[in-house]
SENU-378255 format. One record per residue (C-alpha): residue number from 1; residue in one letter; x, y, z. Coordinates in Angstrom, 2 decimals, m for minus. Example, Ala and Ser with C-alpha at 12.3 -4.5 7.8 and 13.67 -1.06 7.14 Angstrom:
REM SENU-378255
1 | A | 12.30 | m4.50 | 7.80
2 | S | 13.67 | m1.06 | 7.14
END
This chain:
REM SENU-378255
1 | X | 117.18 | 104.83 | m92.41
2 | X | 120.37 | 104.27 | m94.02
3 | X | 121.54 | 107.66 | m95.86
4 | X | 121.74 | 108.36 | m99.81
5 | X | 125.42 | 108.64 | m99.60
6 | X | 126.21 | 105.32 | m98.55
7 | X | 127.38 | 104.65 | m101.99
8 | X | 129.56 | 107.89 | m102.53
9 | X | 133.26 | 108.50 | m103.44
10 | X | 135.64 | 109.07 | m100.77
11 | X | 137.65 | 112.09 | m100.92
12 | X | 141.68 | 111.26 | m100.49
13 | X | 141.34 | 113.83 | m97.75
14 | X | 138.95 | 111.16 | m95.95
15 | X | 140.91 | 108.54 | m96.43
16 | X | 144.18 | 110.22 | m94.76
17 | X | 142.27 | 111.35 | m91.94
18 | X | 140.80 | 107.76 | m90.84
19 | X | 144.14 | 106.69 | m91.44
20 | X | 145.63 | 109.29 | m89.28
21 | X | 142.99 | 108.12 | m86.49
22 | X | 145.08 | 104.41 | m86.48
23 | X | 148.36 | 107.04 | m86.13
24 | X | 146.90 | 108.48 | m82.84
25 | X | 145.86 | 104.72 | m81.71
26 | X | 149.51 | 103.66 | m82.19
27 | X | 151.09 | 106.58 | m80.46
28 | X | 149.14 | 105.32 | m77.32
29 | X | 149.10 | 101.63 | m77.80
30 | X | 152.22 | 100.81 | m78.99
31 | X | 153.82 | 102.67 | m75.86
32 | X | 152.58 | 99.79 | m73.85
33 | X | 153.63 | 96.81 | m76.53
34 | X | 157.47 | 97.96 | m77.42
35 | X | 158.38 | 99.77 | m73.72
36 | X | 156.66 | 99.15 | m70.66
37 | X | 157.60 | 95.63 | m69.51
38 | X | 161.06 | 96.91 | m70.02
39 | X | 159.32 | 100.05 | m68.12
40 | X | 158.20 | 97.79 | m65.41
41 | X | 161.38 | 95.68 | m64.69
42 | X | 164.02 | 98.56 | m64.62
43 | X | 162.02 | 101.37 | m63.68
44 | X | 159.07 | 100.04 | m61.57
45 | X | 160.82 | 97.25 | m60.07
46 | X | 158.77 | 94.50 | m60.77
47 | X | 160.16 | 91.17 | m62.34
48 | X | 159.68 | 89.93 | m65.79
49 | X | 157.25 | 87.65 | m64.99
50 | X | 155.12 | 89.74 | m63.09
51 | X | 155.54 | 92.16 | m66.28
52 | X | 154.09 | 89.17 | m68.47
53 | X | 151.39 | 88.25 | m66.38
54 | X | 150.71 | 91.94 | m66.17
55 | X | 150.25 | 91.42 | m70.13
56 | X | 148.36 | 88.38 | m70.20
57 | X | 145.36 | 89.17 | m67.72
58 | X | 145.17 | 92.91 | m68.98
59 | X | 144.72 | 91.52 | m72.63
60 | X | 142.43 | 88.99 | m71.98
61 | X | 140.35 | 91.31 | m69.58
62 | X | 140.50 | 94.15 | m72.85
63 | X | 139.36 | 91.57 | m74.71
64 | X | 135.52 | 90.84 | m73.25
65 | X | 136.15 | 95.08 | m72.58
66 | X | 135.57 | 95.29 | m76.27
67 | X | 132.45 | 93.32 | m76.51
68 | X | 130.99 | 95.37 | m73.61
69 | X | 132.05 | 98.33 | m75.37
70 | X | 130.42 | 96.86 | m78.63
71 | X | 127.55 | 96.20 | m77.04
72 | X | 126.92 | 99.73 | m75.41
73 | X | 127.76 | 101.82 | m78.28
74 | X | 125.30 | 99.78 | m80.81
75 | X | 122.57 | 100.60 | m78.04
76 | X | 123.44 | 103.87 | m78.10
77 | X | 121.16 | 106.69 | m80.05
78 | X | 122.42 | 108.49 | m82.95
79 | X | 123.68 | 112.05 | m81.98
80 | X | 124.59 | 115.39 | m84.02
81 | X | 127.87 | 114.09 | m84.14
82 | X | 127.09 | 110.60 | m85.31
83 | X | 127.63 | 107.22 | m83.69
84 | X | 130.88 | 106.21 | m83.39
85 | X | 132.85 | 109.79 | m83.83
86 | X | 132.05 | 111.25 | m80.58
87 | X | 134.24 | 108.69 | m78.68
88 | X | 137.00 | 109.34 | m80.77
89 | X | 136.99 | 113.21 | m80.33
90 | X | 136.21 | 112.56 | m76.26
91 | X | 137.50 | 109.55 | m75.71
92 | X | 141.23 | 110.04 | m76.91
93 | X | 141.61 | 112.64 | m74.08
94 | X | 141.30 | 109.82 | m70.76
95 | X | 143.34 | 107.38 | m73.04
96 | X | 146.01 | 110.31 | m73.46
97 | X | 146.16 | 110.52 | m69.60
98 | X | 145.95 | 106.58 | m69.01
99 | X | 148.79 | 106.33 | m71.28
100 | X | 151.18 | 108.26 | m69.80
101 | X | 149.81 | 106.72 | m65.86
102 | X | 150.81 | 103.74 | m67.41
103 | X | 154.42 | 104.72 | m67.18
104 | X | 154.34 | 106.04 | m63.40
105 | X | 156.39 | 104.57 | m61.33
106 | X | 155.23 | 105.41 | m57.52
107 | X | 157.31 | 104.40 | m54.23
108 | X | 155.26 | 101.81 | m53.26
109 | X | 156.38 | 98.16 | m51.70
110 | X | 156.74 | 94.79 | m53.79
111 | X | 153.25 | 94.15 | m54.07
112 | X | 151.61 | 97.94 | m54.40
113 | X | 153.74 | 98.17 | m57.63
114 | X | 152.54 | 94.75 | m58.83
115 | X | 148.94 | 95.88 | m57.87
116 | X | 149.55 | 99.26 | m59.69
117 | X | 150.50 | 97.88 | m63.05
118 | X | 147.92 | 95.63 | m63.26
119 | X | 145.40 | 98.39 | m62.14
120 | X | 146.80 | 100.91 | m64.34
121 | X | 147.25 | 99.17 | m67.20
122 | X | 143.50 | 97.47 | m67.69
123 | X | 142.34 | 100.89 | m66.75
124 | X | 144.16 | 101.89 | m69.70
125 | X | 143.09 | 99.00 | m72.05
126 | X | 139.05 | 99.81 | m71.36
127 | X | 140.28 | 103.30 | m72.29
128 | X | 141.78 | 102.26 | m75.56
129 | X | 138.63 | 100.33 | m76.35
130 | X | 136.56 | 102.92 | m75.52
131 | X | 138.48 | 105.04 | m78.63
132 | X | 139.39 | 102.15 | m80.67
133 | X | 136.18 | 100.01 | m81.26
134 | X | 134.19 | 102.94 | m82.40
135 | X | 137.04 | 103.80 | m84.77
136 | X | 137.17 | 100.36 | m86.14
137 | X | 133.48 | 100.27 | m86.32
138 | X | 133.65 | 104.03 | m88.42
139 | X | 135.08 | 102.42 | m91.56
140 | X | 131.93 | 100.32 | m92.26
141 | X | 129.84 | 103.67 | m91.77
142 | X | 131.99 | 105.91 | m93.74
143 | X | 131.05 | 103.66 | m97.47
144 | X | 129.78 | 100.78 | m98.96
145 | X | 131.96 | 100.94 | m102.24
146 | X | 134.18 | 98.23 | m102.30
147 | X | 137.38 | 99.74 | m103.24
148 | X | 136.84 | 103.04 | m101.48
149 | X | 136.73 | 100.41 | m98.39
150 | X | 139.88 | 98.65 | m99.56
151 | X | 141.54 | 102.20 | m99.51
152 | X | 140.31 | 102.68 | m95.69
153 | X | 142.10 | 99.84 | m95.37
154 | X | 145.21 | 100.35 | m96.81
155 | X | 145.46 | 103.32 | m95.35
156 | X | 144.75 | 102.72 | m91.65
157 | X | 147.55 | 99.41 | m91.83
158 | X | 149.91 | 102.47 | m93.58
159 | X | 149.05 | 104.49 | m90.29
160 | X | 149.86 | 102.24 | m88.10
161 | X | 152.77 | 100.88 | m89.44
162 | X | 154.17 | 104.60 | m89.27
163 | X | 153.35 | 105.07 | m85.90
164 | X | 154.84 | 101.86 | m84.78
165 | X | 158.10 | 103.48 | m86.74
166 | X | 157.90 | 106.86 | m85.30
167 | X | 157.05 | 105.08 | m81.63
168 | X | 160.31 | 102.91 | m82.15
169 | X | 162.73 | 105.88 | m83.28
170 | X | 161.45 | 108.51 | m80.94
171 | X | 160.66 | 107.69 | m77.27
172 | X | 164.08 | 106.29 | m76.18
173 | X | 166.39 | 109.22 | m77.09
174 | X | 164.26 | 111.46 | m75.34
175 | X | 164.10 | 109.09 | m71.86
176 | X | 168.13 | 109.28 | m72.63
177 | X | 167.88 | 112.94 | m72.85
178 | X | 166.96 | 113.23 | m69.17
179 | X | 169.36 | 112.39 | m66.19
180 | X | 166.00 | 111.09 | m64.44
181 | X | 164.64 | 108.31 | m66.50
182 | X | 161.46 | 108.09 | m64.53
183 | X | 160.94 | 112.05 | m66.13
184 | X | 162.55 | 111.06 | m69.22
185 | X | 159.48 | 108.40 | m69.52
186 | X | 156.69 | 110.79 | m68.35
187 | X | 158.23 | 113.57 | m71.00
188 | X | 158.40 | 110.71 | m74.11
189 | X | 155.53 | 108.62 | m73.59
190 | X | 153.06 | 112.40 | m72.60
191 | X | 154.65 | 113.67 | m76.04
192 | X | 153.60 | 110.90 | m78.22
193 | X | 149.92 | 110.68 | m76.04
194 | X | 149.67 | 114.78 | m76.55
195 | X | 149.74 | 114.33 | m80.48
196 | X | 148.03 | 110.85 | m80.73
197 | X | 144.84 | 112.99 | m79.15
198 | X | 145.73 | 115.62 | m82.41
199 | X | 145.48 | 113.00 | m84.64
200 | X | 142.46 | 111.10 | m83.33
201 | X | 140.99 | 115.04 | m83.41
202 | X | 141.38 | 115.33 | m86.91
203 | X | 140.10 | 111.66 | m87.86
204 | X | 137.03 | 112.96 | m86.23
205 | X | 136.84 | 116.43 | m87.72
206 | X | 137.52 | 115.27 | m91.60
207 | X | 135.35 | 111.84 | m91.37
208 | X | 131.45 | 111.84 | m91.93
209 | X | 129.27 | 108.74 | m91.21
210 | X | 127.53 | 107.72 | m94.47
211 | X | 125.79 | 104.88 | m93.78
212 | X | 123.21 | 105.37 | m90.92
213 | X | 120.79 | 103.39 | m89.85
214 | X | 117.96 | 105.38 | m87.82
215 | X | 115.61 | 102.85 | m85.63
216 | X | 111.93 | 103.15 | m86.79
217 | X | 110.00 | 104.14 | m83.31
218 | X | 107.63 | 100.99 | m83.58
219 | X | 110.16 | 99.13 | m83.60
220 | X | 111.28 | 96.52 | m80.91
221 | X | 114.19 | 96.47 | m79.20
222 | X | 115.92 | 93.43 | m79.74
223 | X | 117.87 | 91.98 | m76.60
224 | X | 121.71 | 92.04 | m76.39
225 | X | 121.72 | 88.82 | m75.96
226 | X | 120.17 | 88.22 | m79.09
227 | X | 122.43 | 90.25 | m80.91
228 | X | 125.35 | 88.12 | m79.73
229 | X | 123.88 | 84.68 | m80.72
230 | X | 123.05 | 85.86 | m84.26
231 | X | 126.79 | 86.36 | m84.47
232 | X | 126.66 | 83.02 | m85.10
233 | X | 124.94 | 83.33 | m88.16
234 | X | 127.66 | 85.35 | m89.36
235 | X | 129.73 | 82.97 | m91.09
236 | X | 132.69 | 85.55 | m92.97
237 | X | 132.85 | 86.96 | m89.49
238 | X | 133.46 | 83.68 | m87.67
239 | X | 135.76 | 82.76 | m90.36
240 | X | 137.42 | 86.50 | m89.91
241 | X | 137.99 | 85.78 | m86.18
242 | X | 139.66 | 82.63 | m86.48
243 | X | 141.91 | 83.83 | m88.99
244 | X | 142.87 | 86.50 | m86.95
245 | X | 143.32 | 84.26 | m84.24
246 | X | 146.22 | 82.41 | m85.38
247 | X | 147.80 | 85.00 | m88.28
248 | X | 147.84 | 87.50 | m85.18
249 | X | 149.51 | 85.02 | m82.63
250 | X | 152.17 | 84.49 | m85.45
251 | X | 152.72 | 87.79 | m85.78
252 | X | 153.58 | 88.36 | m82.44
253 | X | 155.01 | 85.71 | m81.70
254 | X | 157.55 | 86.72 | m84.23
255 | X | 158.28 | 90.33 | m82.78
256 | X | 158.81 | 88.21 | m79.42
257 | X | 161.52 | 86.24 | m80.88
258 | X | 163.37 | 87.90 | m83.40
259 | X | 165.76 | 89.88 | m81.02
260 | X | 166.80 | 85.93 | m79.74
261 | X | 167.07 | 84.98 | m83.28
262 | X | 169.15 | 88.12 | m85.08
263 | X | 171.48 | 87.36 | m81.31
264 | X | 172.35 | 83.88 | m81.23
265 | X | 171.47 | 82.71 | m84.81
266 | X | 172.75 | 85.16 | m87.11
267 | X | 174.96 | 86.85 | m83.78
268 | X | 174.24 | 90.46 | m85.01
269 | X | 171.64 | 92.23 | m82.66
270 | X | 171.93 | 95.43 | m83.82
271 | X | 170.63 | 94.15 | m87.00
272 | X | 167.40 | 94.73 | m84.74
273 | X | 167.10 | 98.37 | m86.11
274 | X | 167.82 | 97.57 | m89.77
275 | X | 165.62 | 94.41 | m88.79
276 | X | 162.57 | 97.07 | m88.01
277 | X | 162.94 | 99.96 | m90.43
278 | X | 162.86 | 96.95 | m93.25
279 | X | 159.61 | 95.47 | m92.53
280 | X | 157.84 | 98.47 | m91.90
281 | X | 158.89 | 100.59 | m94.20
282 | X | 157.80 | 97.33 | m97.07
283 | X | 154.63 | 96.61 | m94.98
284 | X | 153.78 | 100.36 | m95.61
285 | X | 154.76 | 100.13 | m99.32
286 | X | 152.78 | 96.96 | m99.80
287 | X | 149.68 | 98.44 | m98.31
288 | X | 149.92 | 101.04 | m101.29
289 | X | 148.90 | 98.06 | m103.33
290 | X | 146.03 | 96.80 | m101.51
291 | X | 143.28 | 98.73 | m103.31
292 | X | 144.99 | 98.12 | m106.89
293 | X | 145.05 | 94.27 | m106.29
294 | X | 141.36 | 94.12 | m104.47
295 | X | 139.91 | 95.85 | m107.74
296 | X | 141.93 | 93.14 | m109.65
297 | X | 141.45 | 90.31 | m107.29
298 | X | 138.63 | 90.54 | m104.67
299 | X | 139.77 | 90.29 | m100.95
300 | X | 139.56 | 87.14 | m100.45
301 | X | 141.83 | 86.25 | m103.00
302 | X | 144.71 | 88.98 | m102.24
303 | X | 144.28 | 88.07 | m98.45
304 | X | 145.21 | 84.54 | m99.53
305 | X | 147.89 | 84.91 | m102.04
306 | X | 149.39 | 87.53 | m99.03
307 | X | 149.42 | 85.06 | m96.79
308 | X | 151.11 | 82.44 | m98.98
309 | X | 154.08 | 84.81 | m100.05
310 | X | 154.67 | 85.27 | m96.36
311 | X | 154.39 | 81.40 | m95.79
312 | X | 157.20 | 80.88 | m98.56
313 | X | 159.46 | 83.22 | m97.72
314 | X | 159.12 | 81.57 | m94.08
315 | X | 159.65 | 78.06 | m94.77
316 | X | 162.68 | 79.60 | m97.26
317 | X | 164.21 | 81.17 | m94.57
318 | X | 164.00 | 78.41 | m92.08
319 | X | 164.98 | 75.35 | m94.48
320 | X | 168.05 | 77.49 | m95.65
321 | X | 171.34 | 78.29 | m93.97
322 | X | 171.53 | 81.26 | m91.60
323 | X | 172.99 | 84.23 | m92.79
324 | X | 171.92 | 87.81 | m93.10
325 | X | 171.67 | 88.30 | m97.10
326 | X | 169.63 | 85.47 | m97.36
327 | X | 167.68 | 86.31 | m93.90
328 | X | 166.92 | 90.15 | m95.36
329 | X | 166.07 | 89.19 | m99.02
330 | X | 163.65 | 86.59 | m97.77
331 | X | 162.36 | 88.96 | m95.08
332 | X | 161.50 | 91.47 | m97.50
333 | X | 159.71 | 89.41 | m99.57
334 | X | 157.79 | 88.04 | m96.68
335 | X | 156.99 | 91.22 | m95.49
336 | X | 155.18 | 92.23 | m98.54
337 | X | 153.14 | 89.55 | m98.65
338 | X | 152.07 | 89.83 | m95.19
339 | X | 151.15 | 93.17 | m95.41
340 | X | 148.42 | 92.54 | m98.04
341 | X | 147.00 | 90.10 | m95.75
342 | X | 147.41 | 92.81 | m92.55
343 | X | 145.89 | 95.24 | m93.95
344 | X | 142.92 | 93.43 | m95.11
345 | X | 140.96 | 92.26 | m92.26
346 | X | 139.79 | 95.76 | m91.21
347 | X | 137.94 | 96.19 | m94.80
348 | X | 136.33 | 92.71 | m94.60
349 | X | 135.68 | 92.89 | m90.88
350 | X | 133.47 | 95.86 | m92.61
351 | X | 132.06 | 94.07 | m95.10
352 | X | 130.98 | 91.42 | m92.41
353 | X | 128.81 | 94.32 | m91.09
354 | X | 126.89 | 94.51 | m94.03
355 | X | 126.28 | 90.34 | m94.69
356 | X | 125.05 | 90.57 | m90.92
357 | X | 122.58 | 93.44 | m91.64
358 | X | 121.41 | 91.30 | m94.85
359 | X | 121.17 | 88.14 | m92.97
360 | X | 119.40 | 89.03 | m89.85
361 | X | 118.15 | 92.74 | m90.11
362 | X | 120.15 | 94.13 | m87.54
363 | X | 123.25 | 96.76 | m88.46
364 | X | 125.15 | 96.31 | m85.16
365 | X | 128.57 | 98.08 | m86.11
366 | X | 129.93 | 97.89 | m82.80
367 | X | 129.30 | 94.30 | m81.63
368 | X | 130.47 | 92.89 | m84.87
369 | X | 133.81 | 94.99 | m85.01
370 | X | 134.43 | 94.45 | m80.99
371 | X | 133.97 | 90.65 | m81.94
372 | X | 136.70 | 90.39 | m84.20
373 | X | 138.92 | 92.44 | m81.87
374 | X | 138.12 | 90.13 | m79.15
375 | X | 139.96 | 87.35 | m81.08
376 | X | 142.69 | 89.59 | m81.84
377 | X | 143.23 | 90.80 | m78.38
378 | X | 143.20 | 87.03 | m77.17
379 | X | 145.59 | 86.35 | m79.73
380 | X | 147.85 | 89.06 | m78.35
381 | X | 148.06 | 87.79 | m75.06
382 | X | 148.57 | 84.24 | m75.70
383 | X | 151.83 | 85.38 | m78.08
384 | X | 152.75 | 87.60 | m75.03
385 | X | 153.03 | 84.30 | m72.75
386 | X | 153.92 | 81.64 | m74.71
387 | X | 157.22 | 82.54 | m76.46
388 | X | 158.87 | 82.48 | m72.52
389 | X | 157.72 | 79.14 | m71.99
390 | X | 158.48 | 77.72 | m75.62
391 | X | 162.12 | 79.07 | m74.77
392 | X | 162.24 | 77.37 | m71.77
393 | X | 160.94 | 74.37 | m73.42
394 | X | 163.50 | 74.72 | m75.84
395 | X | 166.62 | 74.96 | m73.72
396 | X | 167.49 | 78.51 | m73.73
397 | X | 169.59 | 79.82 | m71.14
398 | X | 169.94 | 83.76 | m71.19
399 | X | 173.45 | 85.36 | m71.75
400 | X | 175.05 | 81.89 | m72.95
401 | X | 176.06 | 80.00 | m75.83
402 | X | 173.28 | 78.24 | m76.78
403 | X | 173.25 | 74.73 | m78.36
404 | X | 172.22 | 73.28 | m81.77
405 | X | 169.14 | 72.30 | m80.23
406 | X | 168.18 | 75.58 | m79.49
407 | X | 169.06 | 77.58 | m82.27
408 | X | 166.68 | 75.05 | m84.32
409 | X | 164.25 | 75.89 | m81.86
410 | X | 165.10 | 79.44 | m82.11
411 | X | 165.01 | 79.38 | m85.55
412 | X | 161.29 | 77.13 | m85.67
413 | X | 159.74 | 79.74 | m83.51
414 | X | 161.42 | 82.25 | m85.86
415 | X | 159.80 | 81.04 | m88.88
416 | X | 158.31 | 77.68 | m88.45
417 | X | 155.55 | 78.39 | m86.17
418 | X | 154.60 | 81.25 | m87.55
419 | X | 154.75 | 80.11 | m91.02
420 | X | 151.78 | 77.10 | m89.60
421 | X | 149.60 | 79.48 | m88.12
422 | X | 149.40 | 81.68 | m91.50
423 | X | 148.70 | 78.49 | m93.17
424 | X | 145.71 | 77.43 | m90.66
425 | X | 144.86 | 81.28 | m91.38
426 | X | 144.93 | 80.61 | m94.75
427 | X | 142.76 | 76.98 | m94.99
428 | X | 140.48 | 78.60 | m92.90
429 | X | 140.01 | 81.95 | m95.21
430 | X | 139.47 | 79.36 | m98.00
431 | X | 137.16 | 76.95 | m96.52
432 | X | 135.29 | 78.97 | m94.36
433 | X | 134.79 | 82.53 | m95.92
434 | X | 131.88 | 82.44 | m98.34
435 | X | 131.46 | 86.31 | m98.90
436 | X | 132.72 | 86.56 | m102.96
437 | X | 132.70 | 90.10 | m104.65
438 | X | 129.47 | 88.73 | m106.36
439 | X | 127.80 | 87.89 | m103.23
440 | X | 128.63 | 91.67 | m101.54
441 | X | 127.55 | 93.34 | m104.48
442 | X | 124.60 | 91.17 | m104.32
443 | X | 123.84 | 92.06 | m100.74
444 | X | 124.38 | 95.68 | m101.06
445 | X | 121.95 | 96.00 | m104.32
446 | X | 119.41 | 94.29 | m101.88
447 | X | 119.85 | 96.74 | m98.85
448 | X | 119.28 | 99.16 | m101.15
449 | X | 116.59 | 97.91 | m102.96
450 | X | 114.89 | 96.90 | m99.25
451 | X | 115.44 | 100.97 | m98.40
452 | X | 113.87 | 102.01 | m101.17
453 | X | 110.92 | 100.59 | m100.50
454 | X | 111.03 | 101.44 | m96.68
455 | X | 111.38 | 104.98 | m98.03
456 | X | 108.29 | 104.71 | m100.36
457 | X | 106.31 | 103.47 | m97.60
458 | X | 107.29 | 106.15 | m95.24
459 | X | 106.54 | 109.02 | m98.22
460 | X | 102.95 | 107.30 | m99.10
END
């Protein structure tokens, strides 16, 4: 049955604590994205390229991880502590210690170190989406309200947006602090791991699943299999993965060249700091706005106008001379738009729950949510491996003066590329994604109305 209080307010206190759940994911995850292929190459002692194929085949195996993961937890019974909770109080505790493996470095030979970080390191991605698709998947259980959902939104991209901060300002002066860096990065990366399981404790302790649905006992199970092809039918969450797909790659494709960019373009690198503190601390201001603009707006149409902003100030910032005021002030701008269009996809990917239940009669949480983050984790490993070969492609040659030729290509990959992929992103959300505020409420009012009468039936 799905619960009376599917409908109800959320308290701010709610909406601070699943936020503080994406905190305690970033204090784990975002170890292994800003510091361990530097980890690997000067404290493991494997080379770079080992490091990013270490990236590549771990995302790519996390990503069909999450849609086993999906799958199991949607099979799974409802317990006293709900559905998708229990792996977040449980399963942040193996993560924790996974994390901080992750940044071992044993005295083994060439190949037992290669062997370890690729070992370690999927280990540690099935453990992350063991915790994280269960937390995704907790949004679209915790309320049906619209904006109360835009708010879980807003505030899980404000979480972790502060814990990439924290993660980027913390960890290194404490590896510093220690004559032994090998300690240094057991004592940093254990610290952040030790309160990411605090915060993932107290996402589960102040978060209640609202919207339950109980199986009936007559009726039949529906194969996994089955499940997976009536994703298909799910046409705002095909559209949702496919715009992840490419915004995502962008993204990160981005953070893998701006350190090139801020050296050889603008020849300041330790803008890289200012660079970082910028666009978070906006992207954290501009996902205060998110709810205020969805109850103006609709998703859809804040996603979009998000995404354009950031396609501007892109195309502004490559068209234009080089320089830093221009670079910063265009940055900024950018960076607000994007982060309306960041912070969305989690509160539609929710939605998409909903249209699946009203389109085929199943309320699979998990496989729907571990869908989506399937395209997102492929996303992250094709922006891990591509930006070396693009450079290559492009002429770079490390520690040199670089030619004309490739500071345009610098530059492109800067802004260019990723300024195309928002605006596939962006055809695609337009074209493709059909759910309208009209239709949701329109779907909800019928789930209702189709529980109701379950409930009268039951009661007669």
């Amino acid at each position: 049955m799905m619960e009376n209080s599917a409908q109800k307010r959320l308290s701010l206190k709610e909406k601070v604590s699943y936020g503080l759940g994406d905190v305690g994911n970033g204090f784990m995850f975002d170890m292994g994205q800003i510091y361990l292929l530097k980890f690997y190459t000067d404290i493991l002692g494997i080379s770079a390229y080992w490091g990013g194929l270490v990236f590549l085949v771990s995302k790519i195996f996390d990503a069909f991880a999450d849609s086993s993961v999906g799958a199991f937890i949607d099979k799974r019974k409802v317990g006293k502590r709900g559905k998708f909770r229990p792996f977040i109080l449980f399963g942040s505790i193996p993560l924790a210690i996974m994390t901080v493996i992750s940044f071992m470095a044993p005295d083994f030979s060439d190949t037992g170190k290669i062997a370890f970080a690729f070992i370690t390191y999927m280990a540690f991605g099935l453990s992350y989406s063991i915790v994280n698709i269960p937390y995704g998947s907790l949004a679209a259980s915790m309320t049906q309200e619209s904006v109360d959902r835009a708010s879980l939104g807003s505030f899980r991209a404000i979480g972790s947006q502060f814990a990439m901060l924290i993660s980027g300002m913390v960890v290194i002066p404490i590896v510093l602090y220690f004559p032994d860096q090998k300690l240094g990065y057991t004592v940093g990366i254990g610290s952040m791991a030790l309160i990411g399981v605090i915060f993932h404790y107290i996402c589960y302790r102040n978060t209640n699943e609202n919207v339950v649905r109980l199986p009936k006992k007559e009726e039949e199970k529906v194969p996994m299999s089955k499940l997976f092809k009536l994703l298909l039918s799910n046409r705002p969450l095909i559209a949702l993965c496919f715009v992840c797909l490419f915004m995502v790659a962008g993204s990160n494709l981005r953070t893998a060249v701006q350190l090139y960019y801020l050296q050889y373009n603008l020849g300041n690198p330790g803008l890289m700091s200012l660079l970082s503190f910028t666009s978070i601390g906006i992207a954290v201001i501009g996902s205060f706005f998110i709810p205020a603009l969805v109850k103006r707006l609709g998703k859809k149409k804040t996603f979009i106008i998000g995404l354009l902003i950031g396609i501007a100030a892109d195309v502004a910032n490559f068209v234009l001379p080089a320089n830093v005021p221009t670079f910063i002030i265009l940055l900024t701008i950018g960076s607000l738009g994007l982060s309306f269009a960041l912070g969305l996809p989690w509160v539609m990917v929710a939605d998409a729950v909903d249209y699946h239940e009203w389109k085929t009669g199943q309320r699979t949480e998990g496989i729907v949510y571990s869908s989506y983050s399937f395209f997102r984790k492929l996303a992250q490993a094709l922006a891990g491996f591509i930006p070396g070969v693009a450079l290559g492609l492009i002429g770079y040659v490390p520690n040199a003066e670089q030619t004309a030729g490739t500071l345009l290509g610098i530059k492109g990959l800067m802004f260019l590329v990723p300024a195309g992929l928002n605006l596939i992103a962006a055809v695609i959300l337009i074209v493709l994604y059909n759910l309208t505020e009209d239709l949701y409420k329109k779907i909800i009012d019928e789930l209702k109305d189709k529980q109701k009468v379950n409930d009268n039936l039951k009661s007669a």
